[in-house]
Structure formats: C-alpha cells, structure tokens
VOGU-3710 file (C-alpha; in Angstrom, 3 decimals, decimal comma):
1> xxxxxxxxxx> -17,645/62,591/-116,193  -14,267/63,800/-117,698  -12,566/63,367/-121,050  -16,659/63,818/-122,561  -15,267/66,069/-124,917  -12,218/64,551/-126,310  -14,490/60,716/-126,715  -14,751/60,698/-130,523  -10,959/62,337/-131,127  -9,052/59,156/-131,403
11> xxxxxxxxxx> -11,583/58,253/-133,937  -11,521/60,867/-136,364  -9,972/60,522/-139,602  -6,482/62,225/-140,930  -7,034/65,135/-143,418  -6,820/63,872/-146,728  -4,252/65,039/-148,912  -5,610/65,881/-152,169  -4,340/63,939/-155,565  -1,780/66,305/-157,169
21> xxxxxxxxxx> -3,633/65,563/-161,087  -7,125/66,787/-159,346  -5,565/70,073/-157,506  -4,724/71,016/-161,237  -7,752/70,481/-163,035  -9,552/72,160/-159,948  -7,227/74,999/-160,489  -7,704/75,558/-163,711  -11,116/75,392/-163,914  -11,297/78,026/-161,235
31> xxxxxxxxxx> -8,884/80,579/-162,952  -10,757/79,928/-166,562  -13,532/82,777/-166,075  -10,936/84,819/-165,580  -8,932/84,086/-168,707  -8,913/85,101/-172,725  -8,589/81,849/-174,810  -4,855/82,809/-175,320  -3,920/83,201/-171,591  -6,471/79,740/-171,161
41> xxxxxxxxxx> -4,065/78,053/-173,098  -0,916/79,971/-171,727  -1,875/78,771/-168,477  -2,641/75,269/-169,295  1,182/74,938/-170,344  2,312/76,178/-167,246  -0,295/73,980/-164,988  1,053/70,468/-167,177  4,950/71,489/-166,490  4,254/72,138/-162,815
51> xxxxxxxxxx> 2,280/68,865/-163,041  4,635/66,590/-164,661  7,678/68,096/-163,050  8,361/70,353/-160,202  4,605/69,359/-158,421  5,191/66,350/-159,208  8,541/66,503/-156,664  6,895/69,118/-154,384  4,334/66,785/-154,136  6,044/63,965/-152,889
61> xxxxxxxxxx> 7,852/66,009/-150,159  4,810/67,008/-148,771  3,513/63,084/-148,814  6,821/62,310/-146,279  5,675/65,365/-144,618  1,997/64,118/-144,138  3,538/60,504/-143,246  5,745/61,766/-140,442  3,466/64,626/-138,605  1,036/63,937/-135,812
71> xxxxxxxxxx> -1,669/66,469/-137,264  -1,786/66,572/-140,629  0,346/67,878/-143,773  -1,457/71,345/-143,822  -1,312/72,622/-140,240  1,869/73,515/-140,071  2,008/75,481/-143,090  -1,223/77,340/-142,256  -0,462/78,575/-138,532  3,266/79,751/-139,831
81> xxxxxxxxxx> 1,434/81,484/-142,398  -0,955/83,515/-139,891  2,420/83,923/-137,553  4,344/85,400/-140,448  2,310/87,742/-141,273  3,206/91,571/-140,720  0,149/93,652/-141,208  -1,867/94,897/-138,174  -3,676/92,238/-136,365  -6,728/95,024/-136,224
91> xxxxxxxxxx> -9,217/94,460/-139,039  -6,687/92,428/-141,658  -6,379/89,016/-139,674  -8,758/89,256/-136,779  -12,404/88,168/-136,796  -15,358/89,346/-134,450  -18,311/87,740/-133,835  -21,582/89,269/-131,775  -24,121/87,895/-129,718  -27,437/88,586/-131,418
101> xxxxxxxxxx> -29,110/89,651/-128,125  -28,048/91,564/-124,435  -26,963/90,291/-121,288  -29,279/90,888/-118,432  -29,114/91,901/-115,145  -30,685/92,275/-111,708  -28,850/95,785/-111,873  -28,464/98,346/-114,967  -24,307/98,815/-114,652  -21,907/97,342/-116,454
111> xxxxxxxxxx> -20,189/96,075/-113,903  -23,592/93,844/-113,106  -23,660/93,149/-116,830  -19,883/91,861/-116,913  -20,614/89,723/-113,588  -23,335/87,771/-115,630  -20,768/87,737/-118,322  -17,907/86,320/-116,166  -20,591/83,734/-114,574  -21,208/82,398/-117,928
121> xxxxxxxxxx> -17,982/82,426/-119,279  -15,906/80,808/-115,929  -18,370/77,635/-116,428  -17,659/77,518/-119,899  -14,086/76,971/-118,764  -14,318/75,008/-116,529  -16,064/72,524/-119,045  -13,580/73,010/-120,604  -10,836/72,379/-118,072  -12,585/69,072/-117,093
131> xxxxxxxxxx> -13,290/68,209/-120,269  -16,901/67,659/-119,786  -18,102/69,773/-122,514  -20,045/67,677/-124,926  -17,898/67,601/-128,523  -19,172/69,393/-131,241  -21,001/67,284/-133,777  -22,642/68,147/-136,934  -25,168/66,227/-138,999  -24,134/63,085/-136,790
141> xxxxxxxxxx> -20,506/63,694/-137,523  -17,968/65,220/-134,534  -15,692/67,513/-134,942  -11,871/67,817/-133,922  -12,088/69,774/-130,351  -7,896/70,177/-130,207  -8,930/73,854/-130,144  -10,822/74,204/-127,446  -7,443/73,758/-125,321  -5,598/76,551/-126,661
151> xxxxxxxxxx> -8,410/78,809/-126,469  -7,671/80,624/-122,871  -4,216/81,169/-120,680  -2,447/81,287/-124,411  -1,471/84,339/-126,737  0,290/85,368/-129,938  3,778/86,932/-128,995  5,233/89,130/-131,436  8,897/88,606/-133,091  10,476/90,362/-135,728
161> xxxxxxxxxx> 10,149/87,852/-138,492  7,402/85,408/-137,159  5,128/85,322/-134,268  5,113/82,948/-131,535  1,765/81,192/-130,180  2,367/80,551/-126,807  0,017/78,198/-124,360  0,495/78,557/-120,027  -0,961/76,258/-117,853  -4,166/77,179/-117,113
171> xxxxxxxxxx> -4,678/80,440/-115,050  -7,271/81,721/-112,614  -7,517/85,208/-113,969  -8,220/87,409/-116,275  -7,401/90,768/-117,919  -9,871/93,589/-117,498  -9,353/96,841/-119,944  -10,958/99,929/-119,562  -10,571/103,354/-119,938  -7,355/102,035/-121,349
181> xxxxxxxxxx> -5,899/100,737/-118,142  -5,274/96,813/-117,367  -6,511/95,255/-114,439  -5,915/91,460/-113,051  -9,463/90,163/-112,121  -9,500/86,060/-110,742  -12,659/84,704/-111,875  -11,951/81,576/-111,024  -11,921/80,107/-107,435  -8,887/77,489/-106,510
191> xxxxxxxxxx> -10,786/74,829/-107,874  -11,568/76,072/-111,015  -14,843/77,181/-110,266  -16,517/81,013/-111,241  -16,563/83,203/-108,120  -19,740/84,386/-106,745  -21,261/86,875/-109,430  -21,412/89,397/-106,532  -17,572/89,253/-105,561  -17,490/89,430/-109,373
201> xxxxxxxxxx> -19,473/92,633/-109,645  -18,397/94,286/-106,555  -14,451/93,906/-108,477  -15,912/95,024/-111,830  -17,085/97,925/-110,406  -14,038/98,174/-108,274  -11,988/98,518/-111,642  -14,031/101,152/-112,982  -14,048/103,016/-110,016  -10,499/103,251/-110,386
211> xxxxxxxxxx> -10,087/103,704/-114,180  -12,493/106,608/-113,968  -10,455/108,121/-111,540  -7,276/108,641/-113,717  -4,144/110,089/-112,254  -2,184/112,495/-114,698  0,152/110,552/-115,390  -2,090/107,554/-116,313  -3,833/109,831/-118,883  -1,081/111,267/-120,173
221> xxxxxxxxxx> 0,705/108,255/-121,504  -2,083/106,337/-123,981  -2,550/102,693/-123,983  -0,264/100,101/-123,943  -2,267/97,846/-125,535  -2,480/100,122/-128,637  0,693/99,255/-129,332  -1,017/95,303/-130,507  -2,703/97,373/-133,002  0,651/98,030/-135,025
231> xxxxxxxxxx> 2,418/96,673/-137,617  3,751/92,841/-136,305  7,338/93,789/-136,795  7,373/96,861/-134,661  5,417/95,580/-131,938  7,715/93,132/-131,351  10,955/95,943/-131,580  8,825/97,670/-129,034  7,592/94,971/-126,946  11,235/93,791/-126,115
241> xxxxxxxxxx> 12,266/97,424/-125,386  9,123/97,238/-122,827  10,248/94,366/-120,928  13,759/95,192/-121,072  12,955/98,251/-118,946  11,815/97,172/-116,278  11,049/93,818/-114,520  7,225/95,173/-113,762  6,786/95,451/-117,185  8,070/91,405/-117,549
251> xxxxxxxxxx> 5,729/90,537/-114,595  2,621/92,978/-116,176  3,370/91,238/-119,361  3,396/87,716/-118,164  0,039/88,386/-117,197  -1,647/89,825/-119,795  0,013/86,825/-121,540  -1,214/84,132/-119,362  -4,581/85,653/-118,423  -8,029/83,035/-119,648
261> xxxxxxxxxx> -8,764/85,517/-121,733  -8,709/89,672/-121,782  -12,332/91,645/-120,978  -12,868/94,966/-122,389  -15,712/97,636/-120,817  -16,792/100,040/-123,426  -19,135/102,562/-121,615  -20,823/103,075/-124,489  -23,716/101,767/-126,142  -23,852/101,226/-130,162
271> xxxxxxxxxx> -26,655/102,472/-131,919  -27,034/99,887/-134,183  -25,731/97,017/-135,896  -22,763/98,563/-137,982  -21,397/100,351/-134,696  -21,601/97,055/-133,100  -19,499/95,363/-135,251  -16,903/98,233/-135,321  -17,133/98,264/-131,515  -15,971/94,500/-131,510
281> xxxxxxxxxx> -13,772/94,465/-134,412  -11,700/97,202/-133,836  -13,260/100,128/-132,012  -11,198/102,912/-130,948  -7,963/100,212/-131,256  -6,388/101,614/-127,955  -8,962/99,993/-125,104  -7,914/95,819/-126,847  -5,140/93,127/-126,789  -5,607/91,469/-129,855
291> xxxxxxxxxx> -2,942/88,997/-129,502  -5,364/87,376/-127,385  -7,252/84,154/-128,869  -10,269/85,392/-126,651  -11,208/89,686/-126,248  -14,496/89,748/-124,868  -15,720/93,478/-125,970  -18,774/94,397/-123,393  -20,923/97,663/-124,530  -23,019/99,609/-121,941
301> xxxxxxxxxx> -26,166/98,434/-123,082  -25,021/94,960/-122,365  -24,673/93,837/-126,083  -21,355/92,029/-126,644  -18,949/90,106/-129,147  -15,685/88,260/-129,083  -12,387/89,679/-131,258  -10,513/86,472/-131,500  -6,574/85,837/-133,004  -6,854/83,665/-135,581
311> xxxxxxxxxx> -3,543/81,622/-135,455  -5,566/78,325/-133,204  -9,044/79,421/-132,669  -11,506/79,462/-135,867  -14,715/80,274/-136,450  -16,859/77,798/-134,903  -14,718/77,637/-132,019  -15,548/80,735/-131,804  -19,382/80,320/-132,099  -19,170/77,574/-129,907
321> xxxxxxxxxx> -18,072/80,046/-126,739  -20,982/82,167/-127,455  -23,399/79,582/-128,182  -22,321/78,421/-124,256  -22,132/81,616/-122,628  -25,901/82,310/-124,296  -27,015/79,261/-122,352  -25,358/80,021/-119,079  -27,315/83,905/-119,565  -30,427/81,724/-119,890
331> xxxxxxxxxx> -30,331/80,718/-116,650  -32,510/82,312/-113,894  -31,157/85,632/-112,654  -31,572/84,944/-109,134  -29,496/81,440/-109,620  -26,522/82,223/-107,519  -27,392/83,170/-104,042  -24,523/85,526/-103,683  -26,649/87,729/-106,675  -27,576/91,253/-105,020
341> xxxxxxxxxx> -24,758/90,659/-101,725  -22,414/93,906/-101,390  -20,512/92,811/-99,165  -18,112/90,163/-101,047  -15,252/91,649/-102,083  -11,727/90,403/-101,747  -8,702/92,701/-102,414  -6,836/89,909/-103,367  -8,761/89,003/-106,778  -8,706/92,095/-108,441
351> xxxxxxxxxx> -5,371/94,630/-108,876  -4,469/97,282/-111,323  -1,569/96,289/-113,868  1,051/99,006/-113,762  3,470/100,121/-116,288  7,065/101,523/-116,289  7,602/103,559/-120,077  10,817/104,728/-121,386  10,349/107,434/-123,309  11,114/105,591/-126,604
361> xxxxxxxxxx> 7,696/103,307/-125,435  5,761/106,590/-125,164  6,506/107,783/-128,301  5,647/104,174/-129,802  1,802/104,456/-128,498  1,882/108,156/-129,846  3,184/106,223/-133,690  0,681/103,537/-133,066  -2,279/105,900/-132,385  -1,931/107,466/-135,763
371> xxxxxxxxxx> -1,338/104,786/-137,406  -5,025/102,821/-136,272  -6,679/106,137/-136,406  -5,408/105,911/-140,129  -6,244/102,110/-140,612  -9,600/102,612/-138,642  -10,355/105,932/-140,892  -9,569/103,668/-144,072  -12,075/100,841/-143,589  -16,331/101,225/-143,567
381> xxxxxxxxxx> -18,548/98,404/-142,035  -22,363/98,427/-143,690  -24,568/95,894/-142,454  -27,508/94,523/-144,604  -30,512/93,217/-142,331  -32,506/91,118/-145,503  -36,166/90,401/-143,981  -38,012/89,061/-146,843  -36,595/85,233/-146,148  -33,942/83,257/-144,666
391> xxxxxxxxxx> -33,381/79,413/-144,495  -36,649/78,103/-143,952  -37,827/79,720/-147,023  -34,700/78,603/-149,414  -34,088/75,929/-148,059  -38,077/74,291/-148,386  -37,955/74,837/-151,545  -34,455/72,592/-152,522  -31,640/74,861/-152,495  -28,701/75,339/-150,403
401> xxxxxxxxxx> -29,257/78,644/-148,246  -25,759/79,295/-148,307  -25,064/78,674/-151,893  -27,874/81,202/-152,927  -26,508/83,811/-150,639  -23,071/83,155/-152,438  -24,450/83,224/-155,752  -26,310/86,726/-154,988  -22,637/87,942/-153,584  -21,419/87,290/-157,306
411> xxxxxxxxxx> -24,489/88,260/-158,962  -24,365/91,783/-156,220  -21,094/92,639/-157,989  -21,466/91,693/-161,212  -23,993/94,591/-161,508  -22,101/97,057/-159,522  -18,996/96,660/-161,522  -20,004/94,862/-164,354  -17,295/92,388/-164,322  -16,572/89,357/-161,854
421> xxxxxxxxxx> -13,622/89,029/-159,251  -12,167/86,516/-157,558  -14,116/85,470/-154,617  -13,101/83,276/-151,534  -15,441/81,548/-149,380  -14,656/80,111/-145,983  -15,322/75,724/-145,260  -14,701/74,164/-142,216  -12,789/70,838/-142,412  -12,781/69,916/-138,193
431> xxxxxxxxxx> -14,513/66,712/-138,844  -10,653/65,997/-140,010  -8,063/65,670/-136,753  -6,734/68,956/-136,276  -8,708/70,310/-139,112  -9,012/74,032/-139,959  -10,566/75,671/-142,634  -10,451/75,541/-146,005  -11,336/77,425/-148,841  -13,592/77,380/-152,364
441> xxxxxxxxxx> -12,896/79,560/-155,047  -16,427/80,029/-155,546  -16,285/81,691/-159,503  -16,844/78,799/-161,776  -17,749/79,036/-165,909  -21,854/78,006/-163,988  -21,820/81,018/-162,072  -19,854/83,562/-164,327  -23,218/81,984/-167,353  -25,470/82,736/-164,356
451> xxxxxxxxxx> -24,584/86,758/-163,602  -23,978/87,477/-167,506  -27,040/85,954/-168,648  -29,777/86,359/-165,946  -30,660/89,433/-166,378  -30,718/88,856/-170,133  -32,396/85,847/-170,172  -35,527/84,929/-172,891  -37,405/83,850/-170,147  -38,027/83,002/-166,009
461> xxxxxxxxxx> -37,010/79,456/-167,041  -34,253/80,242/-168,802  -32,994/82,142/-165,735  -34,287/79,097/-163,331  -31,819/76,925/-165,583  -28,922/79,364/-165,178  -29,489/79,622/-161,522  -30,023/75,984/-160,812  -26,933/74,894/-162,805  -24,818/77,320/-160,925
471> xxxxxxxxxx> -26,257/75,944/-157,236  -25,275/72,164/-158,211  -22,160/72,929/-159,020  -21,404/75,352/-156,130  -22,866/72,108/-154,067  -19,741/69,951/-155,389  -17,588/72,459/-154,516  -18,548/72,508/-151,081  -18,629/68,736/-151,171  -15,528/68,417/-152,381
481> xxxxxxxxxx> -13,608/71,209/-150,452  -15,421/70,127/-146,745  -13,812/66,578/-147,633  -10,228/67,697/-147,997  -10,227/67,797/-151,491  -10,037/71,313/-152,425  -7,131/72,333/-154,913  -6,597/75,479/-152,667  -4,532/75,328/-149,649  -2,877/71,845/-151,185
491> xxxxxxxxxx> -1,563/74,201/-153,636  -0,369/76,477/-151,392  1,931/74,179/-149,420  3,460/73,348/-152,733  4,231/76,891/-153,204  5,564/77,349/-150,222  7,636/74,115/-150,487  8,430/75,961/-153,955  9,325/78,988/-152,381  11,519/77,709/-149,270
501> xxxxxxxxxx> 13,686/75,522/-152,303  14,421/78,879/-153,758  13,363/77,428/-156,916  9,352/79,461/-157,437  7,666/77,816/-160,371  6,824/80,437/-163,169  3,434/79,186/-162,501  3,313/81,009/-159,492  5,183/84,240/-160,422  3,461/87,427/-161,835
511> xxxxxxxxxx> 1,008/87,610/-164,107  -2,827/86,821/-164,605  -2,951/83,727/-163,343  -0,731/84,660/-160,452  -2,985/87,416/-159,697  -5,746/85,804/-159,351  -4,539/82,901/-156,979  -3,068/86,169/-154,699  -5,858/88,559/-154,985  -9,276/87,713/-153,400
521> xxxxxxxxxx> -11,555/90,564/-153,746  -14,954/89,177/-152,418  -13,338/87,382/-149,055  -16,460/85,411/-147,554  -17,532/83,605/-145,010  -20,703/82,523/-143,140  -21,613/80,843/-139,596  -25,279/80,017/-138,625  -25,814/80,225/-135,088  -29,513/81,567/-133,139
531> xxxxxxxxxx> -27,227/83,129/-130,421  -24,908/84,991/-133,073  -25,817/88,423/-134,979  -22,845/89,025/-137,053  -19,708/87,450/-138,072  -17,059/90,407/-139,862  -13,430/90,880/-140,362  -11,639/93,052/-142,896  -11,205/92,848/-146,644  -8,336/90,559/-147,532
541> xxxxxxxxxx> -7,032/93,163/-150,633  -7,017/96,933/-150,648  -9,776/97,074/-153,003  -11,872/93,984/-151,656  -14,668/93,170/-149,413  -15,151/91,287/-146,650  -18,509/89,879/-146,685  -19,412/88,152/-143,128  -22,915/86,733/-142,538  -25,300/84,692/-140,915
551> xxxxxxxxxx> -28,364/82,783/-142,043  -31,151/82,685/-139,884  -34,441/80,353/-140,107  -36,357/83,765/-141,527  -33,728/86,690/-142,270  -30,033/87,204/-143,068  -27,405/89,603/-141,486  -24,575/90,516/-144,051  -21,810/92,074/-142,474  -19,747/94,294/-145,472
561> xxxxxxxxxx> -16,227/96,040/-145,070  -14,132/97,439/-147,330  -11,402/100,420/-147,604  -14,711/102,713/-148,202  -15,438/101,570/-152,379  -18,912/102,715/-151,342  -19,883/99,245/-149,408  -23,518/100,165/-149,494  -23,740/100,269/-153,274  -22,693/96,324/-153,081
571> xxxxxxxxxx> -24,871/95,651/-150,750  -27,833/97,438/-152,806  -27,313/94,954/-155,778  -26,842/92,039/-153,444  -30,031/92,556/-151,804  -31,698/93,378/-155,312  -30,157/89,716/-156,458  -31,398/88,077/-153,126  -34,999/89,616/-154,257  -34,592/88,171/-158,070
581> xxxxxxxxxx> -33,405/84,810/-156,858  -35,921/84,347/-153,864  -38,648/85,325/-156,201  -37,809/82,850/-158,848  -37,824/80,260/-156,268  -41,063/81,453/-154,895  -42,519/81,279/-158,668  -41,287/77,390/-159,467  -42,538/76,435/-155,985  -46,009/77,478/-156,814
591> xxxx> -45,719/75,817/-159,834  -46,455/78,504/-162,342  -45,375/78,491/-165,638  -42,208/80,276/-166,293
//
C-alpha cells in the first residue's frame, strides 16, 4: 500500500510561532541565575527596549515570513545556520549513534557481517522509496516524516561561504570505504529491491580483497575523503580544484554524491563502549565522508553506528534507521535462499572509485591529516554505564526519567566546579510540519536552589522539596518548548533578522548576557531507543561537554566529550548525584519519614 507513511502529513499542524512578550520573560528568567542584581536589572532594560522597539519590528517581519513559507518560519533560518557554519564537520556538528548489540552472521567476516547489514538497510529503503513505512507516532501523536526523503542519494556540498544540501533522484548504489579507498557497490536491484545477501557478500569481500591489496601509489597518496574532515571553507577551495582536474574526479565525485548512503569497514574491533563511540564519531577521520546524511561505520566484531550530517536528518530520524535495520537483523539467518551461495557475483555491481590528484590535492590530505589528528588528539569520549536504575525505577515512582537525569547533569557539575553553566538540552518538535528540534535552557532559579542547597539541606525532606520543585518546573519547560513555545530559537531568528539589517541590538552584543545566550557549556541531549547504545557528538564550546545518553527500562548510558577537562571527574559527580537523587526517591516511595 503506498503513500502509508506520508497519511497523517497533510494533517499536522504549522509550528507555532511563539508570542514576542513570552520569548522575553522566558529569556530572562533563563539568564537570571546567571546574573548579580545589578546586571538583573541591566538586562531587564535592554530585554523591554528590544521588546517595545526593534523586536517588536523584527518580530513582525518574521510573522510575513511565517505567512508566506510552505514549512514554517524557523526552517529556513536553522538549515542556513548548519550550512554556514565553518568548523570541521568531525566531532563539532556531526552526531553518531550505535546499535546497542552485533550483527550476526552465518559466517565470521566482515564482509558476511556487512551483507546482513546491506540486507537490512536496502529494505529499509525501499520502504522508504514506496512509502510504505508506517509514520512515526508518539504517545498517539505522528510525527512530520519530510525527512525521511532526504535521508539517502543526497549530501552536503561544500562552498566557500555556505554549504549546499543537495538531493539526486534516488540511486541504486552505494559508497563502500575501506582501507581508505572508495568503492561503488549497487545494493539495490532495478526495482528497488536489496540484492541477494550472497552477491552482496561475495562484492564486500570483493572490495576488501582489493583494498588490502594496495598498489604504491594508492598508499602513498592518503584519503580523499579526509579532506571532509577539514575546515568547511577549505574543503570547498580544494574540492573545486579536485574536479577541475580531471573529469574522473567530476564523475568519482558525482557518485560519492549521489550514492544511498556511504559504508565504512573498520577491521577492527572496539574494546569497549568509549572506543565505540570514537570509532563512529570520528575514528581515525581519513576512512569517512561526513558530508553524507547517512555513514554507516561497521567494526570487525560486527558492532556498528551511523555518523549522520545534521543539516536534514535529526536525531530520531536517525534512531528510526536503526530501530528498522535492528528488525530486519531479527529475521532468521537462513531467510534469503541465496545465504551461503558463492557463486553470485556480478562485476557489474561493484567497481573501485579512482582518483586523479594534482599535487596541490596531495598536499591538501597531507594539511588535513594534521589537522584531525590535532582535532581528534583534542577531544576525550568517557562513557558512564549507571546500573543501579533506569526508567522503570524513576519513572514508577512519579518523576520524569529524563528530567532527573538532567537535574543530576547540573547537580554533576555544580560539585565539580562549584558553580553552574549554561546548559542546553535537545526537544524534538516533528509533531509540527517540517519540525526540527528545539532547545531548553534547562538552568532555572528551581534548579540553581536545588544544586546549592541539597547538599546543605536540614533534612531528606527538605532536599525532596528542592528536588521536586526543580522536576515540575523542568516539566513546563519541556511542555512548553515540545509545543513551539520555547523563547530559544524564536529569538534567534530575530537576531539574525537583527543581524542581516545591519542594525544588532545591544541586547545581543558582548557582555554577560550575550555570553550566556552564545556559550553552552553542558550541550545535551537524550534518545530512548532498546536497539540504540549511545547517542554522542562533540562539545558545542572549547571548554564544554557534550553529554549524549540513553535511558533504558533498568540502566543509563551517558556518553561524555569534551576538549579533555578531565570528562571522568564529571561523570564521577553525576553518577554520585544519580545515587543521591535515586535514593531519595527510593526513601519517599517506601514511605519513610524523611
């Protein structure tokens, strides 16, 4: 049955756009437990002026803006925003999420491994393609599934002042990396259906066959893709000195560009969690694409995540993929008659990708192989496994498992540095049309009472009080954010209407307040998922964190990075708050007296 997927979009409601008097009283109250009394009132000034005046204009502009778009009046502003940016792809902007278990197969290779992969993965696509998957739809309420259609056959293409995000008609094939050599692979038969997993196998192992075999000049040149791992501005310098070299390198291009989605075979096997999630959010930075909205990162031991470019693909996108492929690796193992076969193989499905370099392009990958051995050398990943509950156990006893996991983040680094810092957490808003995320500034006066008096409180109830005042009002926030009406990113498309009039509001210029609307040192988000393990990306500020996790029914997985401020020392006092809290909770729930 087609157009399943796309049944409840017509029906979904426009993103809001948030009353201008609210976004200021939001703000405000987030920036207060930041402030003296003096800079409270300093502020306050500035937040009435921008109200009564410029906003008041800015706002307005983005109401015609709103009135004449066919999304909504944020999503323009928020995928320019991704496309502008400069930085390295690797780590700053691009997420990774792992699949809490391993593949299987009839046969201990990789290439076996990646067949089942492929298997899974082709009838994801062609759901897809069809439109027959089922729409997402949470708590009885579906979700906008626009993304699902820029997902594969599309990628980011680098320019020297803003990126491009580019969508082909859908492709049969895919691009296969390893040993830092690019392969084309077709996955997909002329109908849009997966090839026989042996055919698939027999190419996989075709392709590392030949990538083990390296000739000297293959080796002695580096990785093209390597070159994805640099600074935005310079890829794109070198990328259109690549393809104005040579017409292969226009037609290798064009593939990589229009491929489903790029595969990369790591022949190694992590040893644990942390390696994991560098292995999928960065590894070495040479053997990835990442201006791909889908890298598929296999490890030996069949354990494997998705890197994906954030500019159209989000989280639970994201989650969704893996979520499907884990079902199609639930299937039996001797499913597909072909399983076992050696002798499918077709020449014409699977070629190497060759390259023509100037010299100029060879010196490039030598520049950006120093450069993400210096980024990569910068950043730590610590992963805390918490075993002593998970949802079932917060949850059952009245509280939001999230919001206590966020409240132990705050608490975490309130005794590490005894201070507070601005802290970001993550909300979807797809139940919207072409809804993204959002965000909560998730430091309120509650929780700032909560970390500076809990471990000074009288008495267990006074700390139950401080802790359940804090939750409620974290609650609203999420409430009120996941229903468009967060002050955050309505305030930043009037700043950037500010900015493109050439006319910045003071309110927005240097200085505390400033500050703290730019700098987000606890950068958070969380996905819940029983086929995903972690969820990480990068810190958002040179001294930050990036805090990933995932909430299970009886343990959480917190993913930490940072540019190595001694992550595990954070993650010591978060798991000593997750042990306070979940013990206070445990003590009102068996009713004894505080």
């Amino acid at each position: 049955m087609r157009q399943v997927m796309f049944r409840f979009q017509n029906r979904l409601p426009r993103l809001p756009l948030p009353n201008l008097h609210a976004t200021c009283r939001q703000y405000l109250a987030a920036v207060a437990p930041f402030l003296s009394e003096h800079q409270r009132q300093a502020t306050q000034a500035l937040v009435e002026d921008f109200e009564n005046n410029a906003g008041r204009l800015l706002h307005e502009l983005l109401e015609q803006i709103d009135s004449t778009t066919d999304k909504n009046w944020m999503y323009d502003f928020w995928r320019d925003l991704v496309l502008s940016i400069r930085y390295p792809l690797l780590i700053n902007v691009n997420p990774c999420y792992v699949y809490r278990g391993k593949i299987e197969a009839t046969k201990d290779t990789l290439a076996a491994l990646g067949a089942r992969l492929l298997i899974a993965t082709g009838r994801f696509i062609d759901n897809v393609a069809s439109e027959r998957l089922p729409p997402d739809v949470q708590k009885d309420v579906p979700r906008c599934m626009s993304q699902y259609k820029t997902m594969f056959s599309s990628g980011r293409i680098p320019h020297i002042r803003m990126d491009q995000f580019v969508t082909f008609a859908l492709t049969r094939h895919i691009v296969v990396l390893h040993r830092n050599r690019f392969f084309r692979l077709n996955i997909l038969d002329v109908h849009g259906q997966p090839l026989p997993q042996a055919e698939l196998e027999n190419a996989l192992q075709w392709i590392i066959d030949v990538a083990d075999s390296p000739t000297l000049k293959d080796s002695s040149i580096g990785s093209v893709g390597v070159m994805t791992s640099a600074n935005r501005t310079d890829w794109a310098v070198w990328r259109s000195c690549l393809a104005a070299f040579d017409v292969l390198n226009q037609d290798s291009l064009s593939l990589v560009d229009s491929a489903l989605f790029v595969l990369c075979l790591e022949e190694s096997a992590p040893r644990d969690l942390a390696e994991l999630s560098r292995m999928v959010l960065h590894g070495d930075g040479r053997n990835r694409w990442f201006d791909k909205p889908i890298q598929v990162i296999l490890a030996a031991d069949g354990s494997f995540g998705v890197n994906t470019e954030h500019t159209l693909v989000d989280g639970l996108t994201a989650v969704r993929f893996i979520d499907e492929i884990h079902t199609g690796l639930s299937h039996d193992l001797a499913d597909d008659p072909s399983t076992g076969s050696t002798e499918l193989f077709n020449s014409k499905n699977v070629e190497e990708i060759h390259w023509r370099l100037p010299p100029t392009i060879i010196s490039a990958i030598r520049t950006a192989e120093t450069d993400v051995d210096t980024l990569i050398g910068e950043n730590e990943t610590r992963v805390l496994s918490y075993k002593r509950f998970g949802k079932n156990h917060i949850a059952g006893n009245g509280f939001s498992p999230d919001v206590i996991l966020q409240l132990a983040f705050q608490m975490g680094c309130f005794r590490r540095f005894d201070r507070l810092y601005s802290a970001y957490e993550s909300v979807n808003t797809r139940k919207y049309k072409f809804g993204r995320g959002s965000a909560i500034r998730t430091v309120t006066p509650e929780s700032l009472e909560l970390v500076t008096g809990f471990d000074n409180a009288a008495s267990r109830s006074d700390q139950w009080a401080l802790l359940d005042l804090a939750a409620h009002r974290h609650v609203q926030l999420i409430k009120d954010c996941s229903s468009g009406q967060g002050f955050d990113r309505h305030l930043f498309a009037l700043r950037t209407l500010s900015e493109l009039s050439g006319r910045e509001h003071p309110l927005f210029r240097a200085g505390a307040t400033a500050e703290i609307l730019d700098r987000v040192i606890l950068s958070t988000s969380g996905l819940r998922s029983p086929s995903i393990g972690l969820v990480g990306f990068g810190p958002v500020d040179p001294e930050g964190y990036g805090l990933g996790y995932v909430i299970h029914e009886n343990h959480i997985v917190v993913n930490a990075t940072s540019k190595t401020r001694e992550t595990t020392l954070l993650l010591e006092c978060i798991e000593k708050s997750l042990n306070d809290f979940g013990e206070l909770i445990e003590i009102h729930r068996a009713g004894s007296t505080f």
